[in-house]
C-alpha positions as CSV (number, residue, x, y, z in Angstrom):
1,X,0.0,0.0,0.0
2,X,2.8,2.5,0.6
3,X,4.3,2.2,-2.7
4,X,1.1,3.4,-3.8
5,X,1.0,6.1,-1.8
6,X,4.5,6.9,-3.0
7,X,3.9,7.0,-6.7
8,X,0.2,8.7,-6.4
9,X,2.4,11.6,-4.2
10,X,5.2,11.5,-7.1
11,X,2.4,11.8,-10.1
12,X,0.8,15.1,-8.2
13,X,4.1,16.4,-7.8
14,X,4.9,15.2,-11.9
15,X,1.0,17.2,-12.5
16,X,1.7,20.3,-10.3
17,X,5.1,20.7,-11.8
18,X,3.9,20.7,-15.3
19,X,1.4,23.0,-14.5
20,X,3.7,25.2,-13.1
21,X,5.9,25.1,-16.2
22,X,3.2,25.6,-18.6
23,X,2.0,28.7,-16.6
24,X,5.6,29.8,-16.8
25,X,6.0,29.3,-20.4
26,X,2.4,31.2,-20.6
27,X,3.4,33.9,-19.0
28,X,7.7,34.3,-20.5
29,X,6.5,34.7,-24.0
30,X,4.1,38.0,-23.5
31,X,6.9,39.2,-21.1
32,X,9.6,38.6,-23.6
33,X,7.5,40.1,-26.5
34,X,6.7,43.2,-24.4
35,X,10.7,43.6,-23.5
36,X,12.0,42.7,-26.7
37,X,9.7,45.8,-28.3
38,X,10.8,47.9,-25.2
39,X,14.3,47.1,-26.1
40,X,13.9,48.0,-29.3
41,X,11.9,50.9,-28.5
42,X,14.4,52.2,-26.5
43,X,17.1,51.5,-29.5
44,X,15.3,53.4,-32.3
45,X,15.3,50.3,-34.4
46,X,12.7,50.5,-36.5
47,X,12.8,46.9,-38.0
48,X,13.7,44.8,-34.5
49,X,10.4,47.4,-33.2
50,X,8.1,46.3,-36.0
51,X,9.1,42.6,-36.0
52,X,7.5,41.9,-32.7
53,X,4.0,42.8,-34.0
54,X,1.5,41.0,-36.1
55,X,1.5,42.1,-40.0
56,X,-2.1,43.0,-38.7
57,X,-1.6,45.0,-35.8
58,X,-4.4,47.3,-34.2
59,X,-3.3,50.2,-31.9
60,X,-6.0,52.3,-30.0
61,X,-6.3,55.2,-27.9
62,X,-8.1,54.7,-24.6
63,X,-10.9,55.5,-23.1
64,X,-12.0,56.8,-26.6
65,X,-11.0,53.6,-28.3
66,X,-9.6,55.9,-31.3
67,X,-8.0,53.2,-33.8
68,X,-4.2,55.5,-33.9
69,X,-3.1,52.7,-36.6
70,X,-4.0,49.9,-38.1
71,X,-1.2,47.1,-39.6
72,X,2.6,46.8,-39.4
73,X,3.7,49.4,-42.4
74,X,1.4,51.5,-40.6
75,X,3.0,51.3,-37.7
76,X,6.5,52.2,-39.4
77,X,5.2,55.2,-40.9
78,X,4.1,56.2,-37.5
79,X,7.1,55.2,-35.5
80,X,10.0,55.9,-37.9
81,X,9.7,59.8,-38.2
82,X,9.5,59.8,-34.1
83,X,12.1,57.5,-33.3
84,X,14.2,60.1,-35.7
85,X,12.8,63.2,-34.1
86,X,12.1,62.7,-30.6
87,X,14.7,59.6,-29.9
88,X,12.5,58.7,-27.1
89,X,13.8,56.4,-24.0
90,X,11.1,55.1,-22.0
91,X,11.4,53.1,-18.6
92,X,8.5,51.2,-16.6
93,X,7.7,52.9,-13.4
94,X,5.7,49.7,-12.2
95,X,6.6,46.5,-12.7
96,X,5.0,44.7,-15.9
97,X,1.6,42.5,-14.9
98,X,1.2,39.7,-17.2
99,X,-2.4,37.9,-17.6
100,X,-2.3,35.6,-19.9
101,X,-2.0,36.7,-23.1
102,X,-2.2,40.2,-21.8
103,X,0.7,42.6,-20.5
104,X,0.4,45.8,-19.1
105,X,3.5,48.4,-18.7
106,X,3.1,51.3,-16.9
107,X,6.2,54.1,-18.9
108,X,7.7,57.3,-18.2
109,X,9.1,58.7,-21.9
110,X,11.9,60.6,-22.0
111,X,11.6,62.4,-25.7
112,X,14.6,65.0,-26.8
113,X,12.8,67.8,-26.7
114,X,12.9,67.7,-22.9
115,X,9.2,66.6,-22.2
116,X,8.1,63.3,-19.9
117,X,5.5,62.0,-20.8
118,X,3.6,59.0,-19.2
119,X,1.4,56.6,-20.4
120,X,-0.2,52.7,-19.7
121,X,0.0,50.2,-22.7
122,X,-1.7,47.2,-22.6
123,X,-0.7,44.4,-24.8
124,X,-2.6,41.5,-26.7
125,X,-0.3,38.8,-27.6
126,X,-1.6,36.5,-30.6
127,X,0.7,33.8,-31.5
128,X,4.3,35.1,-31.2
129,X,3.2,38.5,-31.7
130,X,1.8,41.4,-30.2
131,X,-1.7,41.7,-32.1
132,X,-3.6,44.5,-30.7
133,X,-2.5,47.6,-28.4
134,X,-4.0,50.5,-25.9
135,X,-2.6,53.3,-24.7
136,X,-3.8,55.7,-21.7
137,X,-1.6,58.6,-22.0
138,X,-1.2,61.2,-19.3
């Protein structure tokens, strides 16, 4: 009877431990996606900024829900001229909540004309890409 016992106790600990990896896996790949467009961000690359987003990207203004751009070239034409201009550097004041396929940064944006501005973006992550965004900007 114990070497039941034993190997019951050894397949929870087998079931909790692949949960606990699958949740991590769930949860690395909308982190990564989210740092590896903040990196790139931050870098003014254009290209390594736009690869992280679906071809069909939506990005909307909250709490109007203002559609700012819709699809990856779209995105570059927005992006590109600012990167050039404004070089901004942003940091997260909070640390980033990831829900599923959801992450949320809370940014402080250093642009070169001296201004800070601050904003929330909430991510969607479809696939292996961010799909949608939100912004709150303050």
């Amino acid at each position: 009877m114990e070497k039941k016992s034993t190997m019951d106790t050894k397949a929870a600990m087998d079931t909790k431990a692949a949960r606990e990896t699958n949740a991590a896996m769930m949860v690395a790949l909308p982190d990564a996606l989210a740092q590896r467009q903040l990196d790139a961000y931050n870098a003014h690359d254009i290209e390594s900024f736009a690869a992280v987003f679906a071809e069909d990207v939506e990005a909307y203004e909250l709490p109007t829900m203002a559609l700012l751009f819709a699809g990856r070239d779209a995105l570059r034409e927005r992006y590109a001229p600012y990167f050039q201009e404004q070089r901004p550097a942003a940091t997260l004041v909070s640390p980033r909540v990831c829900v599923g396929d959801f992450v949320i940064d809370t940014e402080r944006v250093l642009l070169a004309d001296g201004r800070v501005l601050s904003a929330v973006a909430l991510y969607q992550i479809e696939g292996e890409a961010i799909r949608r965004m939100w912004f709150i900007r303050g």
